[in-house]
VEXKEMI-918598 format. One record per residue (C-alpha): x, y, z negated; residue in three letters. Coordinates in steps of 0.5 Angstrom, whole numbers, plus 500, padded with zeros to 3 digits. Each point is the difference from the previous one (the first is absolute). Layout:
XYZALA
...
END
This chain:
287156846UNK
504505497UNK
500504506UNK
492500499UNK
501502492UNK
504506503UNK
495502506UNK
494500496UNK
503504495UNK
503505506UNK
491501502UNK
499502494UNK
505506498UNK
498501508UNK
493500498UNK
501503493UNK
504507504UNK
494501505UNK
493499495UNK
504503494UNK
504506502UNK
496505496UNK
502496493UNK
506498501UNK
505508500UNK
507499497UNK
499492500UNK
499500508UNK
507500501UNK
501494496UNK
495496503UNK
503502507UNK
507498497UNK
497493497UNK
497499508UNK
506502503UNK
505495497UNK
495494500UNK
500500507UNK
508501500UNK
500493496UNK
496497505UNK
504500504UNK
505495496UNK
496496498UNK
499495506UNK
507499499UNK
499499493UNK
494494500UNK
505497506UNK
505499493UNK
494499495UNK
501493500UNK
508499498UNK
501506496UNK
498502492UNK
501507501UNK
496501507UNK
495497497UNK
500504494UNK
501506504UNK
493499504UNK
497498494UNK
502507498UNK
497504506UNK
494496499UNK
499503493UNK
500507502UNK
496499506UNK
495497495UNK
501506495UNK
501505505UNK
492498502UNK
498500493UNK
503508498UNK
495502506UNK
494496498UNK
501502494UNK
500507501UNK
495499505UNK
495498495UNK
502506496UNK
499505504UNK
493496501UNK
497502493UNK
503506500UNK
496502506UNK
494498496UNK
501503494UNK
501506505UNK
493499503UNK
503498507UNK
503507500UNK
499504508UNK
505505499UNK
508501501UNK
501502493UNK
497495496UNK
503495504UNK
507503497UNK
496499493UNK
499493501UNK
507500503UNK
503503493UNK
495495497UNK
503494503UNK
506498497UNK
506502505UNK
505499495UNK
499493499UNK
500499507UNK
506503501UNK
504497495UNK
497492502UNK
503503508UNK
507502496UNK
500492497UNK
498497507UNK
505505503UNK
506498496UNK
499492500UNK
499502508UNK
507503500UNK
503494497UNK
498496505UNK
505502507UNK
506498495UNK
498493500UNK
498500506UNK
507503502UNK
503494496UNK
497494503UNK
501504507UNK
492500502UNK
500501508UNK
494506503UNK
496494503UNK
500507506UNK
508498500UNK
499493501UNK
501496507UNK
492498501UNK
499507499UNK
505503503UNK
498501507UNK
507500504UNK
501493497UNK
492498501UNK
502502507UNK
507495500UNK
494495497UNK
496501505UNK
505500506UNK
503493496UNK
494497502UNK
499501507UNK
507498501UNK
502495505UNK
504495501UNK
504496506UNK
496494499UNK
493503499UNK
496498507UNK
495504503UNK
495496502UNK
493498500UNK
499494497UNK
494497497UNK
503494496UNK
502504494UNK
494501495UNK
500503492UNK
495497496UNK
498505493UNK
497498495UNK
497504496UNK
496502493UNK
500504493UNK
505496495UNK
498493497UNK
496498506UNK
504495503UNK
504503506UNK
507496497UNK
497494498UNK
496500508UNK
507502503UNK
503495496UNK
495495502UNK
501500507UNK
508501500UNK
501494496UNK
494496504UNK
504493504UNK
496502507UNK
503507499UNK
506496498UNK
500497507UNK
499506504UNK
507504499UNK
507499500UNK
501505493UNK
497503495UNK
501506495UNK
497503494UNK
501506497UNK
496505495UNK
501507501UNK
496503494UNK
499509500UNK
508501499UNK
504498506UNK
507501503UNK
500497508UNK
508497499UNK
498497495UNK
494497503UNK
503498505UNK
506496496UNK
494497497UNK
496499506UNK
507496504UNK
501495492UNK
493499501UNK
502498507UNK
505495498UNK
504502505UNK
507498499UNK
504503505UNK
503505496UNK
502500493UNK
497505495UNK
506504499UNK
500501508UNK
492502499UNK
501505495UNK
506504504UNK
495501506UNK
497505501UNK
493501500UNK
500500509UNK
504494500UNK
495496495UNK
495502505UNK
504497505UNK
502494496UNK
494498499UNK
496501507UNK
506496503UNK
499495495UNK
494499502UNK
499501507UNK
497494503UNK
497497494UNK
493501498UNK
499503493UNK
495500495UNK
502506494UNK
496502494UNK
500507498UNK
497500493UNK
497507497UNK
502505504UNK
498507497UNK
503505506UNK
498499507UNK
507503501UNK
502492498UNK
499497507UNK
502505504UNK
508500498UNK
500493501UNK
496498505UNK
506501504UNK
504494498UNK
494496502UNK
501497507UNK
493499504UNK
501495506UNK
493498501UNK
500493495UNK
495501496UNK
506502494UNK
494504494UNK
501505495UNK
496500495UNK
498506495UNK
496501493UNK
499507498UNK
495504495UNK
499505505UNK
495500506UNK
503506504UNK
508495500UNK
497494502UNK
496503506UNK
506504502UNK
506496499UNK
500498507UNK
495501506UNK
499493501UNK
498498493UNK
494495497UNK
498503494UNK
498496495UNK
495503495UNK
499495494UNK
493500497UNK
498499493UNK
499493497UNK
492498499UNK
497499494UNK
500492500UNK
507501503UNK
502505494UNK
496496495UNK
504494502UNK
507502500UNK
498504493UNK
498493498UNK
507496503UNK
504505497UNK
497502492UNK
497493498UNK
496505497UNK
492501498UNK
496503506UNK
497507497UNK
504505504UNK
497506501UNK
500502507UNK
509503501UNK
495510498UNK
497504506UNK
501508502UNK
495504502UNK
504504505UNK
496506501UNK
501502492UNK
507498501UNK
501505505UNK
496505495UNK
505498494UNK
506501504UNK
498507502UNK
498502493UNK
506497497UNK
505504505UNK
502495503UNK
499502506UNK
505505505UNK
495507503UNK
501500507UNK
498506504UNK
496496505UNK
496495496UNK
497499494UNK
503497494UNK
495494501UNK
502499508UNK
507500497UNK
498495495UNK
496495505UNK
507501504UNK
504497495UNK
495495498UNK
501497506UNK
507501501UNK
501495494UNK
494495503UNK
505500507UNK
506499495UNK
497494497UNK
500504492UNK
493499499UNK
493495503UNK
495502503UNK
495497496UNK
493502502UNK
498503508UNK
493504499UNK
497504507UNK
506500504UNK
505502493UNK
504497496UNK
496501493UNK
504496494UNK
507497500UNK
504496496UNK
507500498UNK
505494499UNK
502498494UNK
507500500UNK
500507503UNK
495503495UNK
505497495UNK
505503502UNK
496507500UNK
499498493UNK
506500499UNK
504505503UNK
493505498UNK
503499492UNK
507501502UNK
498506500UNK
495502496UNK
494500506UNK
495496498UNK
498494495UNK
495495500UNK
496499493UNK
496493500UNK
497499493UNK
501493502UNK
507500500UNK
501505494UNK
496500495UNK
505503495UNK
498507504UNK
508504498UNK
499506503UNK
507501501UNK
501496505UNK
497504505UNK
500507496UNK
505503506UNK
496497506UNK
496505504UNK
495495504UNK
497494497UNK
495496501UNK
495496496UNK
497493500UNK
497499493UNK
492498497UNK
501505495UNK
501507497UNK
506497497UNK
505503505UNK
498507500UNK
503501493UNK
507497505UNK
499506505UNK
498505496UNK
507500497UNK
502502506UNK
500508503UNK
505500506UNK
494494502UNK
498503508UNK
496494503UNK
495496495UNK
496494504UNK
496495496UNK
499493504UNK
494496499UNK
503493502UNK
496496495UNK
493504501UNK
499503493UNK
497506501UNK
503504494UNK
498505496UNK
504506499UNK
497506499UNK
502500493UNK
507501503UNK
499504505UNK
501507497UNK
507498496UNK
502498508UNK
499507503UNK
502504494UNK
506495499UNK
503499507UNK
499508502UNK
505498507UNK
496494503UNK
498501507UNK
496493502UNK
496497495UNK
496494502UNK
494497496UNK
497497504UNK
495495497UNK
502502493UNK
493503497UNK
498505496UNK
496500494UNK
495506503UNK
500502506UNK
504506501UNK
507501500UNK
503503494UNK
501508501UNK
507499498UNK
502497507UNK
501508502UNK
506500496UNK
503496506UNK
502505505UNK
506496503UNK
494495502UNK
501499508UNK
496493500UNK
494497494UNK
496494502UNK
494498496UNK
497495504UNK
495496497UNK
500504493UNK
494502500UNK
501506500UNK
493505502UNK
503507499UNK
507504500UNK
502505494UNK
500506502UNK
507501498UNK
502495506UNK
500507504UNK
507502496UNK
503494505UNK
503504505UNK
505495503UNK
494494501UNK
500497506UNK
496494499UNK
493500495UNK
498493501UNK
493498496UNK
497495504UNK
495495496UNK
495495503UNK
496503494UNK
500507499UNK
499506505UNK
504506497UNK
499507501UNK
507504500UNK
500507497UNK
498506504UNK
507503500UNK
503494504UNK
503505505UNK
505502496UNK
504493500UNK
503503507UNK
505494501UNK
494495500UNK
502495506UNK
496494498UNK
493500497UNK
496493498UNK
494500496UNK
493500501UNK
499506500UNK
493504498UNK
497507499UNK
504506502UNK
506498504UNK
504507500UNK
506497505UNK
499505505UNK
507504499UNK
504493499UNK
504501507UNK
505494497UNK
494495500UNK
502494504UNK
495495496UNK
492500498UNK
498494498UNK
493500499UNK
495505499UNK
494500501UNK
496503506UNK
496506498UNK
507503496UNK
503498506UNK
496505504UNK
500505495UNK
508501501UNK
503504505UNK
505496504UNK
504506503UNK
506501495UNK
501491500UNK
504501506UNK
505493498UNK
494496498UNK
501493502UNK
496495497UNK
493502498UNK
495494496UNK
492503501UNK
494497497UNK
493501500UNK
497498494UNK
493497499UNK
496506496UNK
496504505UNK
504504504UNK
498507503UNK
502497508UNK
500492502UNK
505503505UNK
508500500UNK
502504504UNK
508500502UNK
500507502UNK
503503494UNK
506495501UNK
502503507UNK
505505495UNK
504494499UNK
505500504UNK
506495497UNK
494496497UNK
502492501UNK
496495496UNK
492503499UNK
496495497UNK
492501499UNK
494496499UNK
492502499UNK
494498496UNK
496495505UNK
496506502UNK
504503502UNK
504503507UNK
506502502UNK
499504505UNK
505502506UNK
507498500UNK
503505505UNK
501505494UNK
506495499UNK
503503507UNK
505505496UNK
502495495UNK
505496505UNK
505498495UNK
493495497UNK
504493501UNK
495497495UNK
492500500UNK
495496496UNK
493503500UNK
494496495UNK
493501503UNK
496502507UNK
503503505UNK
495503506UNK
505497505UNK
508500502UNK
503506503UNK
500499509UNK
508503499UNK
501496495UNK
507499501UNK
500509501UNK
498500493UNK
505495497UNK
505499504UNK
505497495UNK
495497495UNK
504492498UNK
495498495UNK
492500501UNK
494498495UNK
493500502UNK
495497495UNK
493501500UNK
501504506UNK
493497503UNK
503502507UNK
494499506UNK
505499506UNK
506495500UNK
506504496UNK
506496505UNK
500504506UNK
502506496UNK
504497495UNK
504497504UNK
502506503UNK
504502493UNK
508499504UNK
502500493UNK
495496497UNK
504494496UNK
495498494UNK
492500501UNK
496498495UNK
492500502UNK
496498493UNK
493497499UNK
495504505UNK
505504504UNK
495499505UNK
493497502UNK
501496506UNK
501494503UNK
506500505UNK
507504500UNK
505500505UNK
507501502UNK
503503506UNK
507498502UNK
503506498UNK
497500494UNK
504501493UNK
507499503UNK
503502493UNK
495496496UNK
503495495UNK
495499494UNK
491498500UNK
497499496UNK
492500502UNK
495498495UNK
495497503UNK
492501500UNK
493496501UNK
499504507UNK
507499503UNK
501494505UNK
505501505UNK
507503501UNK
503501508UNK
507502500UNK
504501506UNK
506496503UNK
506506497UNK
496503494UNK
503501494UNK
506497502UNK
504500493UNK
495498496UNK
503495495UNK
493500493UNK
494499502UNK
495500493UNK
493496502UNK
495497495UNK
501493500UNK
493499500UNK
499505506UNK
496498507UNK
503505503UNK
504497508UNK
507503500UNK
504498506UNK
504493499UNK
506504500UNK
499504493UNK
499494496UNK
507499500UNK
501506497UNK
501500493UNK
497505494UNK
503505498UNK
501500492UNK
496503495UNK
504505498UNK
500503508UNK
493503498UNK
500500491UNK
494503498UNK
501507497UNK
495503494UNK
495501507UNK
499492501UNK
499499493UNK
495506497UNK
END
């Protein structure tokens, strides 16, 4: 965790050296000499943490490089906000030399004597460090490459008694599933089962956890054993080759069943799995891990068994057997994971990667901690992963270790009514849970605050805007300010959001507000606007262009949308049709999801036409929907965006593409909803190689029959067909749609389906959630 405090501050004096350089003049030097040495502490504070949790004085030490980490962000921000209203007092000064007033104007000389205190409680910093003997992690073996080397060729080592043979009798069982979920208690279940009992000579049970030593291990795995051949005291002499033996002789002949709890490394296995004779009598090893990557990789014949969440009758019961107490729990919070993914971004708590975008990198993360069982997968909409959840016992154990260091605190008027704004005055991120204007008294004592998210748990709408303006002129460092569904008492946004320049992220969802401040244009830095509401269109200054960092845009928008220029937009959700046409695509070269609505006012054409999107290249998700007289005309236009992964179109298509696995090669989730197609869509559609979710809505089609050939959908998994009066029977072929496992059809259909899809069942609900379209 420190090591992320420190990495975060080393981006920043990064960034800061490259954005502010005409600024800096003689303090430059000493913002370099800060940058240089954190990242010559970096280099010892893995080997600190390893320490952290038996020795004071390393904690003490940590907590130090924490603090100047902390205060190094603070002097640059500061000075960054200085420089800010010293250019608007300068009017904005184009020229070299009123860049120098500006400069002049600017107190460098505080600066520099803030630098010359981190600098001196940096430079007490190697003397403790030299005191409690803190190793470069670059120094030690599992960074070391010869002793990774030596590690490597350790494992591959054989031994006389190793047989080379093929053998089918010797099978690994891995269990695995995120903490908490049961894995020891099913390993458990099995190992103590009397007919498992009957089936094996020995058995063993050993947990292994994250730190482990492989002697060590196999003592224990040889106690657990019960083996009595030898005694302790000869075990603990042998060698670490010479257990190996040891146990695979003891061994040899009989059948065996061993637990291996918690496994963390997948090296675990590998530097054991020697001792372990196989000779075809059914003897089983069994694993439990977090990680998915370890239980499908410890051994080439291994059963991986994935535990699957408890339902909710089967949660509700065990809630019940285990607390006695009342049955009104909410359901454990969902995560939306698209914001998430924009949080972590803004919040710098992404890395830049040269080949991907911030985002990319993120989802790869996310997905890295789904594999790793640290986090559930909650919710799967259109083939993605669209919420999640995280297990309470590793959410407390975030909680906890985010205080340590002063990253984060959770403020719930529910649980602190006294409101001491010195519990959390050096805290840099909290989030709220309140019904009331109470708590913003609490963060306003708190200018280091970077992060501000008000939840709504218990759906109250609050009322904040008298508020407001004392938190974008208090919290002059914030870089995420999240109100969603905290409404303001007129419709616009206090002018003083300007004052905000460090804000990356500001979400407004449901706050009703209609119209922006011009002032939002001093937000250089943001990356996400978010004001959608169900109830108000908003219209956004003209000059909207200047915010060149933009990535993500949700709203819907009216008026003139002046986009053109904002080459980082990768998100448009939703604009409306004729602003749509009157915006030129060329320069939205990394657009990836596009929302358009065609309202039902009059409008100059009852024609959609597709062209003006073909300049989209890394276009991945389009979303359009007409008034019902209108047509969207021509798909072939979408030929040039072959990265189009995920296609909905509301309203009459004059007919389907004879190429349509041209035009989409690598479409994998389909709408087609009041399409009101003349000609059966299946032979075409069943064409799409990459086509896993289709979704064929109310009048997709005005015929009787459809049909499926053999070949047809071969990677399909989820239909949902919403059935009409006109349609009576569906052919499908012996071979189609071969992995077909949701199938939606009205209950009251009269729609003849072959008897073999009657089985299947229905997809759930949230595999096609109804977005704003569905509902408005």
């Amino acid at each position: 965790m420190v090591d992320a405090v420190v990495s975060f501050a080393l981006n920043r004096l990064t960034d800061f050296l490259i954005e502010e350089p005409a600024f800096l003049g003689k303090v430059r030097q000493e913002v370099k000499w800060l940058k240089d040495e954190l990242q010559r502490m970096q280099c010892y504070i893995a080997s600190a943490e390893e320490k952290l949790s038996d020795d004071a004085e390393v904690r003490k030490w940590l907590t130090d490089i924490t603090e100047i980490a902390y205060d190094v962000e603070d002097v640059l921000d500061k000075f960054i906000v200085q420089v800010h209203e010293e250019r608007k007092l300068a009017g904005c000064f184009p020229s070299i030399s009123s860049c120098i007033k500006c400069r002049e104007k600017v107190n460098l000389h505080d600066m520099g004597k803030e630098i010359e205190e981190l600098k001196n409680r940096i430079n007490d910093l190697p003397r403790i460090r030299e005191l409690y003997q803190l190793e470069s992690s670059s120094d030690k073996g599992g960074g070391n490459s010869s002793n990774s080397l030596a590690r490597l060729a350790q494992l591959r080592r054989t031994t006389s008694f190793s047989i080379e043979e093929k053998v089918v009798g010797h099978e690994d069982v891995s269990i695995y599933g995120m903490g908490g979920l049961g894995k020891t208690t099913l390993a458990r279940k099995l190992y103590h089962h009397r007919n498992i009992k009957m089936k094996f000579h020995c058995f063993a049970w050993v947990c292994v956890s994250q730190h482990y030593n492989t002697r060590d291990l196999l003592l224990r795995i040889i106690s657990s054993f019960s083996f009595t051949t030898k005694r302790s005291e000869e075990l603990q002499r042998m060698s670490e080759e010479d257990l190996e033996r040891y146990l695979h002789g003891s061994l040899q002949g009989h059948s065996y069943l061993l637990v291996i709890d918690d496994i963390w490394k997948k090296e675990v296995w590998e530097s054991i799995k020697r001792a372990f004779p196989d000779t075809n009598n059914g003897s089983r090893v069994i694993i439990t891990t977090r990680s998915k990557e370890i239980a499908e990789h410890s051994d080439e014949r291994t059963f991986v068994h994935k535990l699957r969440f408890l339902t909710f009758d089967e949660s509700w019961q065990l809630f019940c057997e285990k607390s006695f107490g009342k049955p009104d729990a909410n359901d454990d919070f969902e995560i939306d994971v698209d914001q998430l993914i924009r949080l972590w971004v803004a919040k710098g708590f992404i890395s830049q990667d040269e080949n991907k975008k911030m985002e990319d990198v993120a989802k790869d993360n996310f997905h890295e901690l789904i594999n790793r069982s640290l986090i559930q997968i909650g919710k799967i909409s259109w083939g993605r992963v669209a919420t999640c959840r995280i297990h309470d016992l590793l959410r407390e154990l975030a909680i906890e270790k985010g205080k340590e260091l002063n990253f984060l605190y959770f403020y719930d008027q529910m649980k602190h009514s006294t409101g001491d704004s010195s519990v959390i005055s050096p805290c840099r991120r909290e989030v709220v849970f309140s019904e009331s204007e109470k708590c913003l008294w609490v963060q306003q004592s708190n200018p280091s605050l970077r992060s501000l998210l008000f939840l709504d748990p218990y759906g109250s709408r609050w009322y904040i805007s008298r508020k407001i303006t004392d938190v974008c002129t208090k919290l002059r460092f914030l870089r995420v300010l999240k109100l969603d569904g905290c409404r303001m008492d007129s419709r616009n946004l206090s002018e003083e959001i300007g004052k905000l320049i460090h804000l990356k992220y500001l979400g407004l969802r449901e706050s009703y507000v209609a119209c922006l401040p011009y002032s939002i244009l001093n937000l250089r830095r943001l990356q996400t606007l978010d004001l959608f509401s169900s109830y108000f269109n908003v219209e956004l200054p003209i000059e909207i262009s200047k915010l060149q960092e933009l990535r993500h845009l949700f709203g819907i928008f009216v008026g003139h949308l002046q986009i053109d220029c904002l080459t980082k937009l990768q998100s448009l959700k939703y604009v409306l049709n004729k602003t749509w046409i009157s915006i030129n695509t060329e320069k939205l070269v990394n657009l990836r999801e596009l929302w358009i609505e065609q309202d039902g006012s009059l409008e100059t054409t009852n024609e959609f036409h597709f062209d003006s999107l073909a300049r989209l290249k890394r276009l991945e998700q389009l979303v359009v929907k007409v008034h019902r007289n209108a047509c969207l005309v021509s798909l072939q236009p979408l030929t040039d965006c072959s990265n189009l992964m995920d296609l909905r179109l509301y309203g009459k298509i004059q007919k389907l593409p004879e190429d349509i696995h041209n035009v989409l090669p690598n479409l994998e989730c389909l709408l087609l909803k009041n399409s009101c197609l003349q000609d059966d869509p299946m032979p075409l559609l069943e064409k799409l190689h990459s086509l896993m979710i289709l979704n064929l809505g109310s009048k997709f089609y005005s015929g009787k029959n459809l049909f499926c050939s053999a070949q047809g959908f071969r990677r399909l998994e989820i239909l949902k067909l919403d059935d009409n009066d006109e349609l009576e029977e569906w052919q499908v072929e012996e071979g189609a749609m071969p992995r077909l496992r949701g199938l939606s059809i009205p209950k009251d259909s009269m729609l003849k389906i072959p008897e073999r899809f009657r089985s299947i069942p229905p997809p759930a609900e949230c595999e096609f959630e109804r977005d704003w379209f569905d509902k408005v």
